[in-house]
C-alpha positions as CSV (number, residue, x, y, z in Angstrom):
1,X,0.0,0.0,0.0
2,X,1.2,3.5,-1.1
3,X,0.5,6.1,2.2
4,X,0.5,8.6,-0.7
5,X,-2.6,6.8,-2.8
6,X,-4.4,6.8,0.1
7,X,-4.0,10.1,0.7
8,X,-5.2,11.2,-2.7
9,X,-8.1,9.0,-2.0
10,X,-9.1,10.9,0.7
11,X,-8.2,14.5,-0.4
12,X,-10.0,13.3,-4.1
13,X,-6.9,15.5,-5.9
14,X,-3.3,15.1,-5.9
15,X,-1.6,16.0,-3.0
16,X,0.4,18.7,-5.2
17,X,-2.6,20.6,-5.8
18,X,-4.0,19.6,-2.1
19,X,-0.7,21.6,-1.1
20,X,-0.4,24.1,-3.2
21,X,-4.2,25.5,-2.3
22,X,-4.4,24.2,1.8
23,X,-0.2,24.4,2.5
24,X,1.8,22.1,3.8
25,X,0.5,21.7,7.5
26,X,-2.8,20.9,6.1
27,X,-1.2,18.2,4.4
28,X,0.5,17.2,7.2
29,X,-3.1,16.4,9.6
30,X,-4.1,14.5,6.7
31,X,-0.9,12.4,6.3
32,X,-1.2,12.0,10.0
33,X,-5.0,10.7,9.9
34,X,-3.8,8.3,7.2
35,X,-1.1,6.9,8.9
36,X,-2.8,6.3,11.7
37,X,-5.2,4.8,9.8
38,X,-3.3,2.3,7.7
39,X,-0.9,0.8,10.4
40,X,-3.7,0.0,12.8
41,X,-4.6,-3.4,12.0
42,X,-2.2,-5.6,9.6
43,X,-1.3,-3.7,6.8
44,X,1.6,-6.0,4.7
45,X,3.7,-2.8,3.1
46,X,3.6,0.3,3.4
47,X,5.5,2.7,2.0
48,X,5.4,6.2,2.7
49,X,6.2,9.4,1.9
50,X,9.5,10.9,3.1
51,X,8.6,13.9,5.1
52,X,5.9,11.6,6.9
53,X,8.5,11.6,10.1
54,X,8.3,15.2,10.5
55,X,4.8,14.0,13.0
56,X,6.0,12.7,15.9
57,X,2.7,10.8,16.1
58,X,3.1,9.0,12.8
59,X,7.0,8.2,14.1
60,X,5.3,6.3,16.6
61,X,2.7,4.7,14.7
62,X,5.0,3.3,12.6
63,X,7.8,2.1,14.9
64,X,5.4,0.2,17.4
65,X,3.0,-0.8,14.8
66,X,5.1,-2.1,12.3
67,X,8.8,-3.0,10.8
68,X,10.0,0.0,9.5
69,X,12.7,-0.3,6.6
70,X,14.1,2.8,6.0
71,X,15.5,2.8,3.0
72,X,18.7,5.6,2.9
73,X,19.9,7.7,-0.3
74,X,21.9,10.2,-0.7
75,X,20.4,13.4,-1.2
76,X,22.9,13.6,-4.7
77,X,21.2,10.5,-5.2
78,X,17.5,11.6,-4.9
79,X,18.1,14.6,-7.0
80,X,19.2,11.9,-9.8
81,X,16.4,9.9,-9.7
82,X,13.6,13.3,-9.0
83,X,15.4,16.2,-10.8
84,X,12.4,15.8,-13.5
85,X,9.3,15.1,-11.6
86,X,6.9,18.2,-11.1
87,X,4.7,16.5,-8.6
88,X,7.0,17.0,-5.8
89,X,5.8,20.1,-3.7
90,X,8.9,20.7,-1.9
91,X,11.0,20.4,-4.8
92,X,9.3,23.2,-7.0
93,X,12.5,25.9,-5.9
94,X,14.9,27.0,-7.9
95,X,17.5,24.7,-6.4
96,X,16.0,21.3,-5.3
97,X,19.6,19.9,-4.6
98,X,20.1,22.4,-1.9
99,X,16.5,21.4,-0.7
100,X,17.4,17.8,-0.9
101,X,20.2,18.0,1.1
102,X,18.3,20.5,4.3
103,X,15.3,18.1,4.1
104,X,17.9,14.7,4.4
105,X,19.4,16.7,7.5
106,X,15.9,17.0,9.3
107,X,14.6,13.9,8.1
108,X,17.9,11.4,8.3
109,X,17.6,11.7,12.1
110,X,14.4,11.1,12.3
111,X,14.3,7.9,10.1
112,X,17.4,6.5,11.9
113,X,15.2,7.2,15.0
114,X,12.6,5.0,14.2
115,X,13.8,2.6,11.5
116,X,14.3,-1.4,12.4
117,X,16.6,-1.7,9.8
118,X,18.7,0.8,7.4
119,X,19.7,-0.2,4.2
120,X,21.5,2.0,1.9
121,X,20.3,2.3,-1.5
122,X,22.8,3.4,-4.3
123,X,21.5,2.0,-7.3
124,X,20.9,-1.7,-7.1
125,X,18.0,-3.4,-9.4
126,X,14.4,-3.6,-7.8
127,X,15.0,-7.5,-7.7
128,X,18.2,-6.9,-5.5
129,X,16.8,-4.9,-3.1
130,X,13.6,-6.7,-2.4
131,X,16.8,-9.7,-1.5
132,X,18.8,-7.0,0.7
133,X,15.2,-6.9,2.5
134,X,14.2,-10.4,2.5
135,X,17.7,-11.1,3.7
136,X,17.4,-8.7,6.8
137,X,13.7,-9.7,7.7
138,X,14.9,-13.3,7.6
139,X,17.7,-12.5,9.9
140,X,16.2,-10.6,12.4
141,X,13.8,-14.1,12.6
142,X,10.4,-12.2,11.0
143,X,10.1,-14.5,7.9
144,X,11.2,-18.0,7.6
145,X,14.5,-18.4,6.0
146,X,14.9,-19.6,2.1
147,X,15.3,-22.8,1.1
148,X,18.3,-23.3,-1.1
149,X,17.7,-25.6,-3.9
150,X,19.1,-28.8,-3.4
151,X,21.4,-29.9,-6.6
């Protein structure tokens, strides 16, 4: 489950336009109410938008309710991958780097405070991350391990 879908679900627009007309800490009570929301009861994945630490409230909903994975890039990083997307409200400035980089040394912190595990992204495949996952949930004894193929 995407916590940003659900958002837009509720809010019936996207949550650019939600933020450009209601501002950000609108935004925020609603991210809250969803969070809450979506990690009471079991949930299977959620993934979640990155300034949803910034709510103390949803830190804790999150770290007691769930395993959270925080999944760490560099703020260089980020820019590479988001440079061309237009739907990121906090990114709309005239140097989105710089942003980057003051909104990864708020929200690292935060993250590190709450995450089970870290896992630093760089730029493995899809596939070999969902294994760098798998890998850590099977070692901290929360799925069963693999079975290797007998040859």
């Amino acid at each position: 489950m995407d916590s940003d879908h659900a958002i837009e679900a509720r809010l019936g627009c996207s949550i650019r336009e939600f933020f450009e007309r209601e501002g950000e800490a609108k935004f925020r009570d609603v991210e809250e109410e969803v969070i809450d929301s979506l990690t009471t009861g079991p949930t299977g994945v959620l993934s979640t938008g990155g300034g949803v630490v910034i709510r103390p409230a949803n830190r804790q909903h999150l770290r007691e309710r769930g395993q959270v994975i925080y999944l760490k890039s560099t703020p260089e990083e980020l820019f590479r991958r988001l440079r061309h997307d237009v739907n990121r409200p906090l990114l709309q400035v005239a140097d989105p780097l710089s942003r980057l980089r003051d909104l990864y040394a708020t929200r690292d912190p935060l993250y590190r405070e709450i995450a089970h595990f870290v896992l630093e992204t760089g730029r493995p495949s899809v596939a070999t991350l969902v294994n760098m996952i798998l890998m850590q949930l099977e070692l901290a004894g929360l799925l069963p391990a693999q079975q290797t193929p007998s040859v």
